[in-house]
Structure formats: structure tokens, C-alpha cells
DRENTOR-676468 format. One record per residue: z, y, x of N, C-alpha, C in turn; residue in one letter. Coordinates in steps of 0.05 Angstrom, whole numbers, plus 5000, padded with zeros to 4 digits. Layout:
% DRENTOR-676468
ZYXZYXZYXA...
This chain:
% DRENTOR-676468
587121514777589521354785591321334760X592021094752593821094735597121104731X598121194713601421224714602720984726X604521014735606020644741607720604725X607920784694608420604675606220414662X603820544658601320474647600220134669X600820174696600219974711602319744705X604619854710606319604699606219484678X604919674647604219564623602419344622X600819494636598119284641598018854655X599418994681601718664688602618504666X604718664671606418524642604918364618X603218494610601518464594599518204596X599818084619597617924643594917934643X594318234642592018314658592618344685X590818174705590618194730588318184742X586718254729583718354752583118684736X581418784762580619024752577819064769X575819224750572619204756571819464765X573519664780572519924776573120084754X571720314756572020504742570120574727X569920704706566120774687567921104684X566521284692567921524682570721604686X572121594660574421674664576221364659X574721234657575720904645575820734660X578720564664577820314685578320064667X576519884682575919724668578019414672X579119334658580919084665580218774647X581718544672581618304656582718114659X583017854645584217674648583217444662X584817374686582917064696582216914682X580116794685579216504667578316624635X578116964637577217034603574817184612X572817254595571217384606570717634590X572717604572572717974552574318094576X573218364576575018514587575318844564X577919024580578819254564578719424581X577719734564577619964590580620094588X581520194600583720404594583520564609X583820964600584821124606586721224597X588421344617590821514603591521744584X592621724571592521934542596422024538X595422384548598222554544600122244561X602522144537604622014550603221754550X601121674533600121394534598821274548X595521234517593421124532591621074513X588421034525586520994505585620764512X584620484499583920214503581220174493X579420174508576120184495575919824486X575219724468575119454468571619414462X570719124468568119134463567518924443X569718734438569418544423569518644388X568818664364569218684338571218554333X571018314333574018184335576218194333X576118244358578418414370578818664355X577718794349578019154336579119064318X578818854299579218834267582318824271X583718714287586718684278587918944290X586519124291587619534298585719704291X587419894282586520154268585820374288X582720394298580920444317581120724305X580620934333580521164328577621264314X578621484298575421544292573721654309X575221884334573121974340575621974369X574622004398576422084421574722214447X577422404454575922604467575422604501X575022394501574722044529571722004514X569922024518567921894509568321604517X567621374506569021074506565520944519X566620764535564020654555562120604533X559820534532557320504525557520234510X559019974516557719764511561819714493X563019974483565719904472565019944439X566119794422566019694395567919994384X570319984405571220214390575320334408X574920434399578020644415579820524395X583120514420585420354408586620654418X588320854404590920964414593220904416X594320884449597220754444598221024460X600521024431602521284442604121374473X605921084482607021084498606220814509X607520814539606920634550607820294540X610320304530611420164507609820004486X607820154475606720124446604519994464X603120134482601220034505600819684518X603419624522604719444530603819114513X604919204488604119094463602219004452X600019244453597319244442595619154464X596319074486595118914509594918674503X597918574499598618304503597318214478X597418324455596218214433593418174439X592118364440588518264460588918124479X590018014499590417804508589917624496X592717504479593017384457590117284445X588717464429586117494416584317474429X583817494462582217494474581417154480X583616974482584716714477582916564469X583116714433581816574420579016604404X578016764419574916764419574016544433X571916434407569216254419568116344445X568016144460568015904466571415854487X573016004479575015904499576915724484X577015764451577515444443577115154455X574015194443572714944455573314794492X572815094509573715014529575414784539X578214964522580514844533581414644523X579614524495579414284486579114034509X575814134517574713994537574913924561X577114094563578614054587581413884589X583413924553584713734554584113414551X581313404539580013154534579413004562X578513114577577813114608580313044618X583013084615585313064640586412784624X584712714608586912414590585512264596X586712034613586411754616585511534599X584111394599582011274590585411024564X586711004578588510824577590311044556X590511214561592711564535590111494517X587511454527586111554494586711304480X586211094489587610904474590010844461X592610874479594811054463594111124439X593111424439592711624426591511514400X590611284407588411174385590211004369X591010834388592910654365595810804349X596310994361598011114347597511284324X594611404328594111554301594211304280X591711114292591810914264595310654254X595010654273599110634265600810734251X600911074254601711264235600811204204X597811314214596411284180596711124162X597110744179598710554172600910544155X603810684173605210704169605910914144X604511084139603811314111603511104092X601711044093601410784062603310594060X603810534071606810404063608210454054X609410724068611110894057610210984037X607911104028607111214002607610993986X606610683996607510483964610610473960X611910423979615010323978616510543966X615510813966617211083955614811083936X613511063921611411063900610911383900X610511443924608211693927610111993925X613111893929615612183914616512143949X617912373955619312443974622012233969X623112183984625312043988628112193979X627312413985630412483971630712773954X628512933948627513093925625913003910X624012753909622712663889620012843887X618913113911616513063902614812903903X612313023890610912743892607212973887X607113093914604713213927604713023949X602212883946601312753973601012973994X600013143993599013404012601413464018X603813474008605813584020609113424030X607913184029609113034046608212874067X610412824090610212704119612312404118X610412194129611111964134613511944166X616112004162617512174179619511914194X618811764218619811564223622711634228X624711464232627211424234627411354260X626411174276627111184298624111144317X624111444333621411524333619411384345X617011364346615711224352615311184383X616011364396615211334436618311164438X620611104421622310914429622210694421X620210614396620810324372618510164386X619609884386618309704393615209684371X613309564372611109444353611509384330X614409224326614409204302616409324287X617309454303619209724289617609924285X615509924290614210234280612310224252X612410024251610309904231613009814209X614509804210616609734190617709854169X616809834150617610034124620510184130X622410074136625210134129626110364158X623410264174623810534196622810804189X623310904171622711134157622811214132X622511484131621911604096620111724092X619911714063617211904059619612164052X617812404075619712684066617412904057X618813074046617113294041617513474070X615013674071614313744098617313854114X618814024099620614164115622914024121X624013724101625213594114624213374132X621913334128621513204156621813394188X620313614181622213834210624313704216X626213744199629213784199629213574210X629013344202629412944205628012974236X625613004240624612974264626413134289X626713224286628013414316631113494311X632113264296635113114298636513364279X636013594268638013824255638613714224X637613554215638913324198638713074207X640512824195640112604192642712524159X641712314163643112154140645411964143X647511974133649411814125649311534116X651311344127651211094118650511054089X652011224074651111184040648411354035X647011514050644211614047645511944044X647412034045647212284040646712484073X645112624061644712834087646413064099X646813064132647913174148646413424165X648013524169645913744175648013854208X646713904237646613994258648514264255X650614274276651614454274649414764291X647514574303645514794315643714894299X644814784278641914954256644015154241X643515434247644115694236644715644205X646815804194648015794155645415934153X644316034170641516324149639016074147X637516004169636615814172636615524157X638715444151639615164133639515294094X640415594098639315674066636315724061X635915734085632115914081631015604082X632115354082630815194086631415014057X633915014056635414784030637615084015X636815043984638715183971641115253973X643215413973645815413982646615243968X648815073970650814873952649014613948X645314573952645114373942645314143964X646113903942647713633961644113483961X644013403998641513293988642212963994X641512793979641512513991639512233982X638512123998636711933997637011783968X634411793952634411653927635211433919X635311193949636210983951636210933983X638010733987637210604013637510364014X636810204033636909814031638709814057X639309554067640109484083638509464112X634909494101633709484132633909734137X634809914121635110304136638110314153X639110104139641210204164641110244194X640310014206640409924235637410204246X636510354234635210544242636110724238X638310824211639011054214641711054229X643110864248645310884259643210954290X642110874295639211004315639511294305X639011344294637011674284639711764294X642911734278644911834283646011954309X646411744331647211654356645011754380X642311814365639711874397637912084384X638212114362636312324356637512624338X639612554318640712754312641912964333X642013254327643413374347647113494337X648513274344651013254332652813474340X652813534364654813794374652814114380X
């Protein structure tokens, strides 16, 4: 019988089936996974028999424990308290996840719930995007828009006024977007910057001073290399429906 701290660990944790007992070990698991973990209780803790290698590699397995560990276990986890227990569950969970074949699964299963009519969607929008990249890569000649790198690998074709709102030929429109480097496109996409009538950049009062330094230098002013007149009427959009202003 186990502690009902050790049982509550285990919940929490979202293990919810259990297979019996082997010895001093009972055996637990997750619906829809088919790894399972033994645990017996240890002094204030607990011992976690795992069977996967995998799984072992991201913890420092006991050398030797005085639980002999079921027959078909890779190797012993010690968790001190129920606490530390708690933890080292959820992470095998976690890990349990993402063992082959439950990737693929749950691929095949999101592929399966999309409508014949979303894959099409799905379709014209990737090649729309990719579209929309080369453009942007000619019209900014391959540099970020407002630091001037110029790593293809590390810049994003970052629309202005996003694509599930812009008509056909707003999405395809050069002036509906910038070329950004990766971390200001974050910023640009999910409204915690936008840009100023004269191109200079604004930044969300919801984005944290620690956060806005770990992202952009302290003191540096960032602002668009240039802008035309077709960026306006999109970035008074970006301003007004997508920035997050208060």
C-alpha cells in the first residue's frame, strides 16, 4: 500500500492506471501510452523502476538498490521526497510522450481530423507565405528591415496585417509586411511591438523592462530602414487590431 503522499504524487503527475503489483513494486501508467513505471516506496520517498533507455538517459540511475527492480526495468530512479517524486514523474510522462511511435501517432491523427477543404487552406497558405518571403527578400534586398541583417536563415517574412484577416490581395502585397529578423518578428507578430507613422518602433506596455532588454539592447532606438506610403494603411492596422497597446 502506498503513502497518500506518494499516491497523490503519482495523480498529479497524470498517471492514472495501475497493473498490479510485481514484488514489492507496483506498476503504473498513462492512458493512450503504453510505457509504463514501477514504484515502491523508499524511507520518506521512492524508487521508480523505468524500462525504457530513453527515458533513463535524462536521470542519474542508481547503481545498485536494495528493492531488487522488476526483471524487464532498464534501471532505478531515487526520489527523495514525495516532492522530488512528483517531478521526476511528470517529466517521464513528459518523455514518455515522446517516444516513437507516439509522435507519428498524433500526427496521424491531426492529419485525420482536417478537412479536405483546411488541407487546402493549409496549402494555399504555405505557398502564399513562401510567395510572400521572396518578395520581401527582393524589396528589402535580403537585410532585415530595421537592423539590417542579412542571414536568410535568420529572418521571417513577418506580415503587417495578418494573414487570417487580409483580403487576397493584401496578403500577397509587398507593403503588407517586413522582412524581420527572428526575434522581432515574435515581437511584431503577437502585437508587443509595432511601428510608428515615421517607422520607429513601439514597444507594449505588457512586455516586461527584463524581457524587452533580454530581447533589444537597453537604450537602443529601433526603427524601420525606410517606409513608403503603401506601409502606412497596414501599419495603422497592425497599430489599432494587433498591437497590444494597454
Amino acid at each position: 500500500m502506498l503513502p497518500s503522499l506518494l499516491r497523490k504524487a503519482i495523480g498529479d503527475a497524470g498517471f492514472d492506471l495501475t497493473f498490479g503489483t510485481e514484488n514489492e513494486w507496483e506498476r503504473i501508467g498513462v492512458s493512450g501510452l503504453h510505457a509504463t513505471v514501477w514504484l515502491a516506496p523508499s524511507h520518506r520517498g521512492a524508487l521508480l523502476a523505468v524500462a525504457e533507455r530513453a527515458v533513463l538517459r535524462e536521470f542519474t540511475p542508481m547503481a545498485w538498490s536494495d528493492v531488487p527492480p522488476p526483471k524487464t526495468a532498464a534501471g532505478v530512479i531515487h526520489c527523495h521526497t514525495p516532492a522530488e517524486c512528483y517531478e521526476t514523474l511528470r517529466r517521464i510522462r513528459v518523455l514518455f510522450a515522446q517516444l516513437p511511435p507516439q509522435p507519428e501517432r498524433r500526427f496521424a491523427d491531426r492529419l485525420a481530423a482536417i478537412a479536405a477543404t483546411e488541407v487546402d487552406a493549409i496549402v494555399r497558405q504555405r505557398v502564399g507565405q513562401g510567395l510572400f518571403r521572396e518578395m520581401l527578400m527582393d524589396y528589402w534586398d535580403g537585410k532585415c528591415a530595421v537592423t539590417g541583417l542579412a542571414m536568410p536563415q535568420l529572418l521571417r517574412a513577418s506580415h503587417t496585417k495578418p494573414w487570417k484577416d487580409a483580403t487576397d490581395r493584401e496578403r500577397l502585397d509587398v507593403y503588407n509586411g517586413f522582412l524581420l529578423a527572428v526575434h522581432l518578428d515574435a515581437l511584431f507578430d503577437a502585437g508587443f511591438m509595432t511601428f510608428g507613422p515615421e517607422g520607429d518602433a513601439q514597444f507594449s506596455k505588457q512586455l516586461s523592462d527584463e524581457a524587452r532588454g533580454q530581447l533589444v539592447a537597453t537604450g537602443t532606438q529601433l526603427r524601420l530602414g525606410r517606409i513608403a506610403d503603401g506601409h502606412a494603411p497596414y501599419l495603422e492596422y497592425h497599430r489599432e487590431h494587433v498591437f497590444k497597446s494597454t
